[in-house]
MOPAC internal coordinates of N, CA, C and O (Angstrom, degrees):
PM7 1SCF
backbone

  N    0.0000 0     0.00 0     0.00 0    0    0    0
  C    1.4475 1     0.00 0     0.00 0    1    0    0
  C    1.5313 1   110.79 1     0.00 0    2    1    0
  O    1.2310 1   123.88 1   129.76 1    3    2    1
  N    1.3365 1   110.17 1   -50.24 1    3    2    1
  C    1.5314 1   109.07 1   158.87 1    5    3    2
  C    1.2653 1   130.00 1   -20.54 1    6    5    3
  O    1.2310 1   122.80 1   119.23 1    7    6    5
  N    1.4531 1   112.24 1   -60.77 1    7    6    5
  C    1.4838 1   114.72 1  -172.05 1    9    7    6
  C    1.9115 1   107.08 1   -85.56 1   10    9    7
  O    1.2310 1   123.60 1   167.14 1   11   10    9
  N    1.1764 1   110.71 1   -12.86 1   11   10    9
  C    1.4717 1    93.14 1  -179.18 1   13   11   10
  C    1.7898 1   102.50 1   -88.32 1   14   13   11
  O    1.2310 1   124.96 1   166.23 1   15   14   13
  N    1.5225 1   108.08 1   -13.77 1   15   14   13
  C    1.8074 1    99.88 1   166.11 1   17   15   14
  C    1.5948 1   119.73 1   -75.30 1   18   17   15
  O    1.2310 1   122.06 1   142.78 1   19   18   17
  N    1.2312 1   113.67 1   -37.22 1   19   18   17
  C    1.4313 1   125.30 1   153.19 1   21   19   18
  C    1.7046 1   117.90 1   -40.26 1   22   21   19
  O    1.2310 1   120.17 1   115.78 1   23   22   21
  N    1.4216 1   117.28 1   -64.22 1   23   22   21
  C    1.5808 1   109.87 1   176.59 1   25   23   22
  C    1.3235 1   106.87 1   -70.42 1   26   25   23
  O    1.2310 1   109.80 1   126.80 1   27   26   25
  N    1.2026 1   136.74 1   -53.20 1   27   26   25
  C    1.3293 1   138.91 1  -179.03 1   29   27   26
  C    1.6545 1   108.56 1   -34.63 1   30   29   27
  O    1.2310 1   119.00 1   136.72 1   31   30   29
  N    1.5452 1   119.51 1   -43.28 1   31   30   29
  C    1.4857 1   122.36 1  -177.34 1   33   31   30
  C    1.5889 1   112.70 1   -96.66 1   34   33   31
  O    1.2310 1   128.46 1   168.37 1   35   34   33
  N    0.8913 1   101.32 1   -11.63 1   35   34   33
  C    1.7405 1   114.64 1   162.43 1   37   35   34
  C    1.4153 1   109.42 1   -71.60 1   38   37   35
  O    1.2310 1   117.48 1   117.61 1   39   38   37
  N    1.4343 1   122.41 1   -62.39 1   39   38   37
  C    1.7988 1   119.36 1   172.76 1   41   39   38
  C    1.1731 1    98.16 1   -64.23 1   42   41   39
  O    1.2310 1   105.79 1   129.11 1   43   42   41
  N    1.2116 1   143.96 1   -50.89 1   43   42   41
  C    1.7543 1   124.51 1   178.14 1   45   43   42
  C    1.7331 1   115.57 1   -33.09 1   46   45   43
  O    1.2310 1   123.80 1   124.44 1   47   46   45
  N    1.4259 1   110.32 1   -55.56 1   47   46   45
  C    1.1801 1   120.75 1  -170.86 1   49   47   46
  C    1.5234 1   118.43 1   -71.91 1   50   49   47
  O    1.2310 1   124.83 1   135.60 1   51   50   49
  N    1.5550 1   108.33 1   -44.40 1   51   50   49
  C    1.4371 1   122.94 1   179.70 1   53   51   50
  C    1.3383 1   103.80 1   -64.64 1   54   53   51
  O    1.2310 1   122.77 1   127.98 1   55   54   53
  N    1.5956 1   112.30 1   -52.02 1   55   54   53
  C    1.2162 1   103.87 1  -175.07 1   57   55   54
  C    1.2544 1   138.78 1   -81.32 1   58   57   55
  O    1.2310 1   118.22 1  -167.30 1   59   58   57
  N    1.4086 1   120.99 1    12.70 1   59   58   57
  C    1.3748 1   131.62 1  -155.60 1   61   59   58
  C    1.3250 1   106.60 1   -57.32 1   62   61   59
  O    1.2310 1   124.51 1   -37.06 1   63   62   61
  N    1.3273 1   108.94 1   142.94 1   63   62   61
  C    1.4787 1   112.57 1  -175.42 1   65   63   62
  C    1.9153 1   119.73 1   -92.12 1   66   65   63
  O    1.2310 1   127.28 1   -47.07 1   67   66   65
  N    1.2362 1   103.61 1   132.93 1   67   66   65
  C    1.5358 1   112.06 1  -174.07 1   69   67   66
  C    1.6480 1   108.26 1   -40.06 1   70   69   67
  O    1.2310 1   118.09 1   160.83 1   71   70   69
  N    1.3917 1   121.23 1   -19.17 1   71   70   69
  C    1.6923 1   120.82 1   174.90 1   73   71   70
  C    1.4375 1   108.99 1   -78.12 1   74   73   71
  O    1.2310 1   138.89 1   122.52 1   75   74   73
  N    1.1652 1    80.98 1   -57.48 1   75   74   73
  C    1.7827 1    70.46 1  -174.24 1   77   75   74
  C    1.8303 1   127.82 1   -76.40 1   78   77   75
  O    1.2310 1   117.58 1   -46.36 1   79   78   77
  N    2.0501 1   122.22 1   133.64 1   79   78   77
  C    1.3744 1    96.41 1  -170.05 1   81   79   78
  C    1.2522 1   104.85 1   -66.61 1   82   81   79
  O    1.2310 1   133.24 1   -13.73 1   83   82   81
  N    1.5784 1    92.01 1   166.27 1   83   82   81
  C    1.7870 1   122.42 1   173.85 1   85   83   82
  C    1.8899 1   100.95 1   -80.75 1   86   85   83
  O    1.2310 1   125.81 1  -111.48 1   87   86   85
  N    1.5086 1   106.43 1    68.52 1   87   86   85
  C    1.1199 1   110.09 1   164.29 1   89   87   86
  C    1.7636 1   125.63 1   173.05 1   90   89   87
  O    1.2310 1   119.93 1   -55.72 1   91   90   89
  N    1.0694 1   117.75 1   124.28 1   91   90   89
  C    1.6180 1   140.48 1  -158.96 1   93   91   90
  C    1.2959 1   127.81 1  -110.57 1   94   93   91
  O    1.2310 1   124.28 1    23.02 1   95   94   93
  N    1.4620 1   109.40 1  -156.98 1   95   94   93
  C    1.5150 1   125.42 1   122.49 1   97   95   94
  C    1.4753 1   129.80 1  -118.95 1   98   97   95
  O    1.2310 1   116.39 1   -29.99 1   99   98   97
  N    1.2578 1   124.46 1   150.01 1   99   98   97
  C    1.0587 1   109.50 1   166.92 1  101   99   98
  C    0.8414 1   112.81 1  -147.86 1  102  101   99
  O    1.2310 1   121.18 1   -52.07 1  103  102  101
  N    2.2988 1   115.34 1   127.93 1  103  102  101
  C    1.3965 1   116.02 1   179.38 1  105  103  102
  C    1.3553 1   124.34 1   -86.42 1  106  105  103
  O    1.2310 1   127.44 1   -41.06 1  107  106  105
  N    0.6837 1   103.28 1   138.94 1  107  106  105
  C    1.9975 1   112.18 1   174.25 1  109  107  106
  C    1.4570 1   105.15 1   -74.21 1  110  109  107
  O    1.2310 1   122.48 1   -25.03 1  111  110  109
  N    1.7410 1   112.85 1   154.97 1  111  110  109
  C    1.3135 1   110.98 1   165.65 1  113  111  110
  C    1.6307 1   111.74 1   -70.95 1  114  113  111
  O    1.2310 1   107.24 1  -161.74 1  115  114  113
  N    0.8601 1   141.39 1    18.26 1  115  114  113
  C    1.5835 1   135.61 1   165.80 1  117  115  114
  C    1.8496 1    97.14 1  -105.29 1  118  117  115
  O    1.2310 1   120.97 1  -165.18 1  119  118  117
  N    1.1782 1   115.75 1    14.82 1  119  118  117
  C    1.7312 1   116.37 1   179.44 1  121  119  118
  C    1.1480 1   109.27 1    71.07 1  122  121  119
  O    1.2310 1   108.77 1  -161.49 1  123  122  121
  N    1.3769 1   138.61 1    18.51 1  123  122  121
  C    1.5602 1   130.56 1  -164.52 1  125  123  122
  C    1.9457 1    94.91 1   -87.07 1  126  125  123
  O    1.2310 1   125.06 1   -49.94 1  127  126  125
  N    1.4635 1   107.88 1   130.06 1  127  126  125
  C    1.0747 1    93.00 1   149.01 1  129  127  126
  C    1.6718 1   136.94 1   -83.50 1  130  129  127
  O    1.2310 1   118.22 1   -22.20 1  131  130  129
  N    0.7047 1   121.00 1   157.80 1  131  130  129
  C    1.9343 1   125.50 1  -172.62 1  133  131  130
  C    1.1466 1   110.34 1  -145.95 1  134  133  131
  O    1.2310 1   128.59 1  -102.05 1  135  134  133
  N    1.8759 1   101.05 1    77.95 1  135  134  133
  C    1.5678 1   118.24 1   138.42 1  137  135  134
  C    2.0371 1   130.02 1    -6.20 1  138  137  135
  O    1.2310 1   124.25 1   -99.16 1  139  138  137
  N    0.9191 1   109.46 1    80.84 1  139  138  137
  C    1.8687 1    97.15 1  -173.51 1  141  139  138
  C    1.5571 1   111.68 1  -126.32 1  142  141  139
  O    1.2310 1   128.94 1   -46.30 1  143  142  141
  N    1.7487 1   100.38 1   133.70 1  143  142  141
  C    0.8857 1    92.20 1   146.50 1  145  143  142
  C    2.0543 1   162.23 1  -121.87 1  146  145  143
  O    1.2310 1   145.27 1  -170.75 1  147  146  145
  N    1.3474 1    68.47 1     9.25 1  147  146  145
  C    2.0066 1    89.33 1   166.83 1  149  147  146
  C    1.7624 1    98.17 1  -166.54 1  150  149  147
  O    1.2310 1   116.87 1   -24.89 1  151  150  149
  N    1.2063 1   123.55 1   155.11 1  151  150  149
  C    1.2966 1   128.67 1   154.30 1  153  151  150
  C    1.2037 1   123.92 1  -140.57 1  154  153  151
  O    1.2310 1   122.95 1   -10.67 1  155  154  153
  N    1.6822 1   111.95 1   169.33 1  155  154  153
  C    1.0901 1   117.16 1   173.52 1  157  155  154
  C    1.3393 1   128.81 1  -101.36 1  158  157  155
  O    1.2310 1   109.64 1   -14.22 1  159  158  157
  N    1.6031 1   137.04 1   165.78 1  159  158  157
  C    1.4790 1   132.57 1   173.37 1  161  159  158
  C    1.6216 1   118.31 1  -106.56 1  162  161  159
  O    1.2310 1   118.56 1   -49.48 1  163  162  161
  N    1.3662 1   120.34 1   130.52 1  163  162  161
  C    1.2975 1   110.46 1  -177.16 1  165  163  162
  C    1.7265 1    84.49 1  -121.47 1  166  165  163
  O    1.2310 1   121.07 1   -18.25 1  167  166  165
  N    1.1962 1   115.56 1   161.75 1  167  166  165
  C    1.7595 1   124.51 1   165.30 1  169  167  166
  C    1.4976 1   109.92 1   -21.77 1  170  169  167
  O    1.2310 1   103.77 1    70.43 1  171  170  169
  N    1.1609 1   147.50 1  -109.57 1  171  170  169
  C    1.4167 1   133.57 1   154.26 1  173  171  170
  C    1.3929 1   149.02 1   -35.76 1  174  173  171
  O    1.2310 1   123.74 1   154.52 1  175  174  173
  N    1.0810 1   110.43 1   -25.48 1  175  174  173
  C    1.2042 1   149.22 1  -148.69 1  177  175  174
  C    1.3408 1   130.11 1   -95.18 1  178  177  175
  O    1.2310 1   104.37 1  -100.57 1  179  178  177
  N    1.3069 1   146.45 1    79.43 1  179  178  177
  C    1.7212 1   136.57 1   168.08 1  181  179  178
  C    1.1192 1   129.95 1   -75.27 1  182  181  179
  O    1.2310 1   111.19 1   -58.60 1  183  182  181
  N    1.7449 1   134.19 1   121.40 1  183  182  181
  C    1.1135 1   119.42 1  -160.97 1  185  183  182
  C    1.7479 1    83.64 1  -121.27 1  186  185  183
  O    1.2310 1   126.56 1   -58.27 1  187  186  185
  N    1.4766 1   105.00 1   121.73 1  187  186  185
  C    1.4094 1   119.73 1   171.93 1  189  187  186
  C    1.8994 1   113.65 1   -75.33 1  190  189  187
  O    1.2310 1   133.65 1   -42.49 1  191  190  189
  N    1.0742 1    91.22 1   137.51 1  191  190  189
  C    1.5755 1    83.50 1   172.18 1  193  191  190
  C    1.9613 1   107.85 1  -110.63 1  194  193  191
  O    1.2310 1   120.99 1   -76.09 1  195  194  193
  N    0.9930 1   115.71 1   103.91 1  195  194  193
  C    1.5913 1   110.84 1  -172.94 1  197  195  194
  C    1.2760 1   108.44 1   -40.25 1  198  197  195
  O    1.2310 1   120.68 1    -6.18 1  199  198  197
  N    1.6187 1   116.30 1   173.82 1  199  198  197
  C    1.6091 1   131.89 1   160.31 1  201  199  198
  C    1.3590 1    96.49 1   -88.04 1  202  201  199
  O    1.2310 1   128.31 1   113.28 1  203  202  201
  N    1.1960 1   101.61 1   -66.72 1  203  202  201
  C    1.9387 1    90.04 1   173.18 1  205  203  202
  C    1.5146 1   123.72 1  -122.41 1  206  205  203
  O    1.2310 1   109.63 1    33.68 1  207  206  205
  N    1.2051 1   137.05 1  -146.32 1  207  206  205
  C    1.5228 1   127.14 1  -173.59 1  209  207  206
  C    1.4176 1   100.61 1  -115.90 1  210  209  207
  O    1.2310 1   116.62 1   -40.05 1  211  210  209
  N    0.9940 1   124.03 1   139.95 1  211  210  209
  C    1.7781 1   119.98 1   179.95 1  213  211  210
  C    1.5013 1   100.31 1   -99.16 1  214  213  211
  O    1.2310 1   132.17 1     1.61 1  215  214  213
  N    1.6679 1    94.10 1  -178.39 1  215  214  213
  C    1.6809 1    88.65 1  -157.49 1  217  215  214
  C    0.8208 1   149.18 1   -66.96 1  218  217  215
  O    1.2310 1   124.70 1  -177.39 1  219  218  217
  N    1.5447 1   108.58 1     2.61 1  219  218  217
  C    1.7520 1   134.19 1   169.17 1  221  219  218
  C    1.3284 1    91.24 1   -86.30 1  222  221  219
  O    1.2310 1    93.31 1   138.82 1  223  222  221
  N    1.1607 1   163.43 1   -41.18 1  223  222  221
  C    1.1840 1   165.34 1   179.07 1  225  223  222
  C    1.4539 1   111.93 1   136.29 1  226  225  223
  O    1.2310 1   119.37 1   170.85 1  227  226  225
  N    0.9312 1   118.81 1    -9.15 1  227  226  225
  C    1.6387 1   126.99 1  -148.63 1  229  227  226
  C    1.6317 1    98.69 1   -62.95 1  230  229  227
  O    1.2310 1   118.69 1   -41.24 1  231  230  229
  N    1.8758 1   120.10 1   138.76 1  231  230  229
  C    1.1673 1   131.34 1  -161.68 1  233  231  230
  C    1.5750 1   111.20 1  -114.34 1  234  233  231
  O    1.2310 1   130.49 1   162.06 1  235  234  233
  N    1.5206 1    97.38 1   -17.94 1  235  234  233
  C    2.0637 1   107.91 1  -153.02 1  237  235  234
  C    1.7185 1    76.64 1  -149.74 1  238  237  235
  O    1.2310 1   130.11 1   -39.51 1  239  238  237
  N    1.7240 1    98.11 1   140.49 1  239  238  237
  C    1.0513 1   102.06 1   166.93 1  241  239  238
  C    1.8311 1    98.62 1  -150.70 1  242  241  239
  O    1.2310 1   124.87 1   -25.66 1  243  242  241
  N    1.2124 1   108.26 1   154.34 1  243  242  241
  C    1.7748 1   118.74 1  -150.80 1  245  243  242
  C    1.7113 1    90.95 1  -123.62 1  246  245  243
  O    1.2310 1   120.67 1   -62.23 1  247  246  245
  N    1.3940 1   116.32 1   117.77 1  247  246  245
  C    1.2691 1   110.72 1   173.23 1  249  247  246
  C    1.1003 1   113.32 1  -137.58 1  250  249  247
  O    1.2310 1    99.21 1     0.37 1  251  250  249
  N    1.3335 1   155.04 1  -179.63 1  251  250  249
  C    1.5073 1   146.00 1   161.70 1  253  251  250
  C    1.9030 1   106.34 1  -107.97 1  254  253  251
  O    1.2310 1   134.97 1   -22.47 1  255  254  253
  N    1.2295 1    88.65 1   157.53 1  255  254  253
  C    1.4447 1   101.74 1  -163.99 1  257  255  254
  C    1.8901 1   117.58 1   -56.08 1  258  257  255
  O    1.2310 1   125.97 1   163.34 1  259  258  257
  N    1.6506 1   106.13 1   -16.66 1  259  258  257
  C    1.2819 1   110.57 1  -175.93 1  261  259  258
  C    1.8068 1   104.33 1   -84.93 1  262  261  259
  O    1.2310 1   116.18 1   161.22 1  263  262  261
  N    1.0086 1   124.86 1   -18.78 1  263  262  261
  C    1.0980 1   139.59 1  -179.76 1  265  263  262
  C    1.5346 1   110.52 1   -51.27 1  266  265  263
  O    1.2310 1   118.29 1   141.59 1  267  266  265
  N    1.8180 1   120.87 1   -38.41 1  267  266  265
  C    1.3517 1   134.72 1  -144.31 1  269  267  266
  C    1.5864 1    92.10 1   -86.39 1  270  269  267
  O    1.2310 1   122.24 1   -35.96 1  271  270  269
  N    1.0021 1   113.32 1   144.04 1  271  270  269
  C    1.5603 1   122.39 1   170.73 1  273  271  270
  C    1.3571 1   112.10 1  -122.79 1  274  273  271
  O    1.2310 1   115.33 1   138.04 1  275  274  273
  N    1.4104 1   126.47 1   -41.96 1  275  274  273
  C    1.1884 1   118.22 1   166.12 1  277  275  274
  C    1.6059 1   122.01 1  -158.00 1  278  277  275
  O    1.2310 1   110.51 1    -9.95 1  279  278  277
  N    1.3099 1   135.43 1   170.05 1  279  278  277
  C    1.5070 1   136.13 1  -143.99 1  281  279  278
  C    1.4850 1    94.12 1  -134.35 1  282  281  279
  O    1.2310 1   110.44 1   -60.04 1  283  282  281
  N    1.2557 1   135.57 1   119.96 1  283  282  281
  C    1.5617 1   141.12 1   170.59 1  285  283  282
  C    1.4760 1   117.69 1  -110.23 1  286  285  283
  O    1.2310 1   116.87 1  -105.32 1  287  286  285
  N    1.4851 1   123.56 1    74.68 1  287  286  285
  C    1.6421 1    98.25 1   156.94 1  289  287  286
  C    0.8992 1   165.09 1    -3.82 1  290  289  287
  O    1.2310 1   105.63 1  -160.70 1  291  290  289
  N    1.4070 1   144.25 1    19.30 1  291  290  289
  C    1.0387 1   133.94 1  -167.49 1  293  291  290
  C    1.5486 1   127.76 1    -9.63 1  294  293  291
  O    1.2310 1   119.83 1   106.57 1  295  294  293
  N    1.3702 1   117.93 1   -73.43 1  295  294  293
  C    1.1537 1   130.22 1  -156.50 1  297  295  294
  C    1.1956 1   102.95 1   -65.66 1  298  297  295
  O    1.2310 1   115.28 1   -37.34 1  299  298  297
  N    1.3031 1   126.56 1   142.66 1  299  298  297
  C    1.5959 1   147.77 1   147.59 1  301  299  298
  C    1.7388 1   111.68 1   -25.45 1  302  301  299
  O    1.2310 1   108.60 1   -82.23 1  303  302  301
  N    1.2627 1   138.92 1    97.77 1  303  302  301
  C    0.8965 1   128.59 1  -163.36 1  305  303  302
  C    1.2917 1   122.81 1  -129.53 1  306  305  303
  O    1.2310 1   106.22 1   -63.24 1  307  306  305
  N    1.7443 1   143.19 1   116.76 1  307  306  305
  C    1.2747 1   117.19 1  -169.11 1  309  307  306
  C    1.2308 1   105.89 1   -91.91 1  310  309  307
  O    1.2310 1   130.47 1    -1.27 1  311  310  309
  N    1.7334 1    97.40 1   178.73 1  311  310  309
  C    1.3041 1   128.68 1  -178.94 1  313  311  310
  C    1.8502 1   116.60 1   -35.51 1  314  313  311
  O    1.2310 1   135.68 1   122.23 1  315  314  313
  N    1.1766 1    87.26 1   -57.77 1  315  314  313
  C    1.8815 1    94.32 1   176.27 1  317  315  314
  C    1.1363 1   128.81 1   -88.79 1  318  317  315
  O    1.2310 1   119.17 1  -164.02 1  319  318  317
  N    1.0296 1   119.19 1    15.98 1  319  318  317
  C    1.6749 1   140.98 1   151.05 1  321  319  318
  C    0.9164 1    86.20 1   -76.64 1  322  321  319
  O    1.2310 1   109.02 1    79.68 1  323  322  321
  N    1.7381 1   138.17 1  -100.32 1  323  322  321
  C    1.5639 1   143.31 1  -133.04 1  325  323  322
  C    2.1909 1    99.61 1   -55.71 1  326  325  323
  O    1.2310 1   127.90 1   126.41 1  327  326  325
  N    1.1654 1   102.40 1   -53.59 1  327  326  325
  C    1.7482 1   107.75 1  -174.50 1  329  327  326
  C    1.6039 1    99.32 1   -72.24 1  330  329  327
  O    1.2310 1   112.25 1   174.42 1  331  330  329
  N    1.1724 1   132.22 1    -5.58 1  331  330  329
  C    1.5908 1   134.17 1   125.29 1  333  331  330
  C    0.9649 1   131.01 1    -2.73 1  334  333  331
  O    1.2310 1   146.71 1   102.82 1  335  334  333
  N    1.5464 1    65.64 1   -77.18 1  335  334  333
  C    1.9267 1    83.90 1  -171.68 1  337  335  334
  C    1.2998 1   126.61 1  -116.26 1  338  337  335
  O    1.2310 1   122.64 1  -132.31 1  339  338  337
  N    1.1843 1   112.55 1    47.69 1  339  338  337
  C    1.6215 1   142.96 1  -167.03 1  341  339  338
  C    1.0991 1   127.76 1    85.78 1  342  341  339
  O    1.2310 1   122.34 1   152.29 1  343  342  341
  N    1.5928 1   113.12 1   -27.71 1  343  342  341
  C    1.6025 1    84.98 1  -174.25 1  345  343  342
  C    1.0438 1   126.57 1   -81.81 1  346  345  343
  O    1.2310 1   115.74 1     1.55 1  347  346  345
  N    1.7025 1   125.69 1  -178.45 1  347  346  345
  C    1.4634 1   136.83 1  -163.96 1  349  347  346
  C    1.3667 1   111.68 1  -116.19 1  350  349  347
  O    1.2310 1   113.80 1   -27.36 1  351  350  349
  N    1.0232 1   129.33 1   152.64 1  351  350  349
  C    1.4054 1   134.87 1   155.74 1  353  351  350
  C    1.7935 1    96.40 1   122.47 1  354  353  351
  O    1.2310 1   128.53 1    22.67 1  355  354  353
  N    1.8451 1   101.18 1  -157.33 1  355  354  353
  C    1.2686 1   102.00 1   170.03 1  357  355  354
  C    1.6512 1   103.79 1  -150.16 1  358  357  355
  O    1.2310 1   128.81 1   -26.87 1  359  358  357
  N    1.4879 1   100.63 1   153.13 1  359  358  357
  C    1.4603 1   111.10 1  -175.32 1  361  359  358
  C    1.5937 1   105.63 1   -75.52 1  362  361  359
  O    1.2310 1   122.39 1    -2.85 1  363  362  361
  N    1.6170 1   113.02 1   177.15 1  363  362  361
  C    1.1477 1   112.28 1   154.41 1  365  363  362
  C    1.2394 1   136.03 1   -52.76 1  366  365  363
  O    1.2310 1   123.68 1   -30.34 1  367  366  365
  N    1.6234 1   110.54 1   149.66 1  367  366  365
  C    1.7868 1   105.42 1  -173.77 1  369  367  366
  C    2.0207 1    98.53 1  -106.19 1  370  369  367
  O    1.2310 1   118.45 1  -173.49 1  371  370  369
  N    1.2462 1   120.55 1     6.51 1  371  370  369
  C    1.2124 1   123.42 1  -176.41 1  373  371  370
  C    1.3088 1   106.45 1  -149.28 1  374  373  371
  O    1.2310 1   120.10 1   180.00 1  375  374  373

């Protein structure tokens, strides 16, 4: 089960779609939230680029994909963006 949460957040990342921005939240399994605003992909590896520096200063943060607990949108996003980019169903109309 491990490794299919690992690939599953790997195609999220790899695959991100050109509509939607390259930037969120994202919680870690230790609950951290992580402010971002674009990142990069290395083989295991996600390197977050913050919105801003937290209170150690820190700007870039390097995590591996099992680490991720959950993915927050920010941005305002419609309907045909998300069925875009795979998913199914339909949002609210109100």
């Amino acid at each position: 089960m491990a490794t299919d949460k690992i690939e599953t957040w790997r195609e999220v990342f790899t695959n991100w779609p050109a509509t939607i921005p390259r930037r969120g939240v994202l919680v870690t399994i230790l609950n951290e939230a992580v402010p971002f605003k674009s990142f990069l992909i290395k083989g295991d590896t996600l390197l977050l680029e913050r919105s801003n520096p937290d209170p150690l200063g820190t700007r870039f943060i390097v995590l591996t994909y099992d680490a991720i607990h959950m993915l927050k949108l920010t941005d305002p996003l419609k309907e045909s963006v998300l069925t875009g980019a795979g998913y199914i169903g339909q949002l609210a109309k109100a």
